[in-house]
VOGU-3710 file (C-alpha; in Angstrom, 3 decimals, decimal comma):
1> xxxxxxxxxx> 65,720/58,475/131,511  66,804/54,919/131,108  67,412/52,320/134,066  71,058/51,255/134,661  70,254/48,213/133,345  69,302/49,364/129,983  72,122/51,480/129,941  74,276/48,610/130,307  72,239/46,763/127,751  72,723/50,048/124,948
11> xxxxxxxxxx> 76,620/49,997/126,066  77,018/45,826/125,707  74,695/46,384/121,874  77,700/48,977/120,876  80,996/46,311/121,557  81,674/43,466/119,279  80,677/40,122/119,241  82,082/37,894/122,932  83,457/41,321/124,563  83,910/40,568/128,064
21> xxxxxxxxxx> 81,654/42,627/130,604  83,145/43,388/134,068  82,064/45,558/137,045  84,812/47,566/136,863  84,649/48,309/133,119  81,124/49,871/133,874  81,781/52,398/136,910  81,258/55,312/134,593  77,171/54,255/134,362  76,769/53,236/137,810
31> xxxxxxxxxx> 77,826/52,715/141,586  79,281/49,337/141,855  76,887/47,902/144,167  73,949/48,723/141,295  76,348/47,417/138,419  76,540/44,194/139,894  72,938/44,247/140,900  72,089/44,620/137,195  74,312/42,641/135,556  72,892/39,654/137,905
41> xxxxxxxxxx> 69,636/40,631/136,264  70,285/41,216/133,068  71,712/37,686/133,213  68,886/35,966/134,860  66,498/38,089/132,423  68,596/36,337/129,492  70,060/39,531/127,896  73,777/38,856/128,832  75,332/35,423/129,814  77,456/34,766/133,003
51> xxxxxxxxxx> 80,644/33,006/131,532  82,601/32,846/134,731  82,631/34,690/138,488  82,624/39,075/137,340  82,684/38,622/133,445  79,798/38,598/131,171  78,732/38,823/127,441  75,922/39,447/125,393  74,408/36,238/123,620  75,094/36,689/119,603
61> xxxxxxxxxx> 72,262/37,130/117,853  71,749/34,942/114,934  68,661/34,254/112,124  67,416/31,439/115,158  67,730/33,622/117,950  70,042/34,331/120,472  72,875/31,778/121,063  76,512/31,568/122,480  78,889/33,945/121,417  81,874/32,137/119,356
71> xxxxxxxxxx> 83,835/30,523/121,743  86,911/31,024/119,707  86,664/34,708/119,747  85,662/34,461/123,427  88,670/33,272/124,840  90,872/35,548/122,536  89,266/38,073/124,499  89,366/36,391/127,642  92,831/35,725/127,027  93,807/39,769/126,485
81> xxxxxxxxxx> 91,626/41,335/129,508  93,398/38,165/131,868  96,972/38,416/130,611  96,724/34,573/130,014  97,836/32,082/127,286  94,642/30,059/126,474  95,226/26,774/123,826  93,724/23,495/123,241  94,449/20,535/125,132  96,374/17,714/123,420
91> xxxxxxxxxx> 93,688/15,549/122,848  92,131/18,189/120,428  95,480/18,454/118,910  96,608/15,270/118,099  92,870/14,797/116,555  93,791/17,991/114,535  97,467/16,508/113,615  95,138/13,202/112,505  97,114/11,131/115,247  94,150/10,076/117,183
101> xxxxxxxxxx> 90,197/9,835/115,483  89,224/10,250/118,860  87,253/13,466/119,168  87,086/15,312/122,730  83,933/14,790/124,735  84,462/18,055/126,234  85,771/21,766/125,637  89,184/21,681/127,539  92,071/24,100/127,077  95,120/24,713/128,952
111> xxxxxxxxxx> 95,878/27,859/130,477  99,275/29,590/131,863  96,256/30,780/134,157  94,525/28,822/137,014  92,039/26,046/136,661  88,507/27,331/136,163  85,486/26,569/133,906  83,513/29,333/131,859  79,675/28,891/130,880  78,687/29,486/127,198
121> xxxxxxxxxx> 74,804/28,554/127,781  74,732/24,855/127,553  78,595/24,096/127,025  81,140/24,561/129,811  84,834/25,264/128,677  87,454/23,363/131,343  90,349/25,773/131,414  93,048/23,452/133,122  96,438/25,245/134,109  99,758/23,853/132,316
131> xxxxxxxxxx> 103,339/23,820/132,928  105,327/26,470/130,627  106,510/23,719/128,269  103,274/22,427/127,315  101,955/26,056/126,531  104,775/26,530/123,936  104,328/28,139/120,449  100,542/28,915/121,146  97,942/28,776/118,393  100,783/26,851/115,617
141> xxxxxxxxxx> 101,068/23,982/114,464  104,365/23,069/116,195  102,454/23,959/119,813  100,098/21,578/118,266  103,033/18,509/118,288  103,826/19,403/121,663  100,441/18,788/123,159  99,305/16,173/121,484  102,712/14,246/122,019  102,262/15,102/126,083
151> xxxxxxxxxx> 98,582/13,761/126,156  100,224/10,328/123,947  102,512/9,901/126,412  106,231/8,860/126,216  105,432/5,513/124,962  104,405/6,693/121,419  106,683/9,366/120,997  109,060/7,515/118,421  105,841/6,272/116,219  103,797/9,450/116,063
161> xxxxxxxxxx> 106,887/11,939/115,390  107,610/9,557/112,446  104,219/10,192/111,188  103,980/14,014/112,161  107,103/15,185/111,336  106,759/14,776/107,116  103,669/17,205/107,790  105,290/20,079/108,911  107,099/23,407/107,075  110,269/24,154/107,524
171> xxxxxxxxxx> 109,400/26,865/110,111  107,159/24,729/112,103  110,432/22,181/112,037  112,602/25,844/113,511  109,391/26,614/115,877  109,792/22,732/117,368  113,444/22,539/117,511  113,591/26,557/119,733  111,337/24,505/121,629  113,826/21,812/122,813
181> xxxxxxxxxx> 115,201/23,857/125,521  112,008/23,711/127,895  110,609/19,839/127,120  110,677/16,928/129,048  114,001/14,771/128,080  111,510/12,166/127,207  110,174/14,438/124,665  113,380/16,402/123,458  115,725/13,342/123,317  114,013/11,372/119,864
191> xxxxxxxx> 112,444/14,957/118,969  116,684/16,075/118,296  117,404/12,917/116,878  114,456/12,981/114,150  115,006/16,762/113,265  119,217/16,435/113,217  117,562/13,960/110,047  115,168/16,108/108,749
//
């Protein structure tokens, strides 16, 4: 017969790729007291990682040996089992919109959750909490002018929406302007004026 941890091991081999491993999610192969046990083994044996306090995941595999899962498809799954927007911060952003050739030093995303940070081996992921507005149209390209034009500041609003706004499709332009409603002024003031122009 095989050990609980094995069991957990042959249940974690059968999900796909950065699927979250709690406790509670493995009652039918154990007590809880001897789930945890083994999952606090399995992770100091190297078998699963510990992202974050009561969720795990099995390391990907890969042609060099066992790594990271993706941390892209982590936090989509992450972001389902918590009931939480995840989305990067708007330093990542702006480098994406090419308003900044600054590049992040570290993993950061804002969250509608709390702060926290999750382990992927050697890189840590800062999930910092964000008001509503910054958290708007999550995973496009118009959430992507939001952030980046809250981490610029109010200062460069005017400049950068001048050189942003030519980029974007006429649904981003719709996605932005639903947006207005929940902004800053600072932000939703020369954001009207540029897109009553558009």
């Amino acid at each position: 017969m095989l050990s609980l941890p094995q069991r957990i091991m042959e249940y974690a081999e059968r999900l796909p790729e950065a699927t979250p491993l709690c406790p509670a999610g493995l009652l039918h192969l154990g007590k809880r007291a001897a789930v945890d046990q083994a999952l606090s083994r399995l992770a100091r044996s190297g078998k699963l990682m510990r992202i974050c306090y009561g969720v795990y995941m099995r390391p990907a595999e890969t042609r060099f040996g066992r790594c990271a899962p993706s941390i892209g498809k982590a936090l989509q799954a992450l972001s389902s089992l918590w009931g939480e927007i995840f989305v990067p911060c708007g330093g990542s952003a702006a480098n994406r919109l090419g308003l900044t050739t600054q590049n992040p030093l570290r993993e950061v995303y804002l969250t509608s959750g709390h702060d926290r940070q999750l382990h992927f081996g050697g890189i840590t992921v800062e999930l910092r909490h964000a008001p509503r507005w910054q958290l708007a149209a999550p995973h496009r390209k118009a959430g992507d002018v939001i952030r980046a034009l809250a981490w610029l500041g109010p200062r460069e609003v005017d400049e950068r929406l001048e050189a942003v706004l030519p980029m974007l499709s006429v649904e981003d332009l719709e996605e932005l302007s639903a947006a207005r409603a929940i902004l800053p002024i600072w932000m939703a003031e020369p954001l009207s004026a540029r897109i009553a122009h558009a």
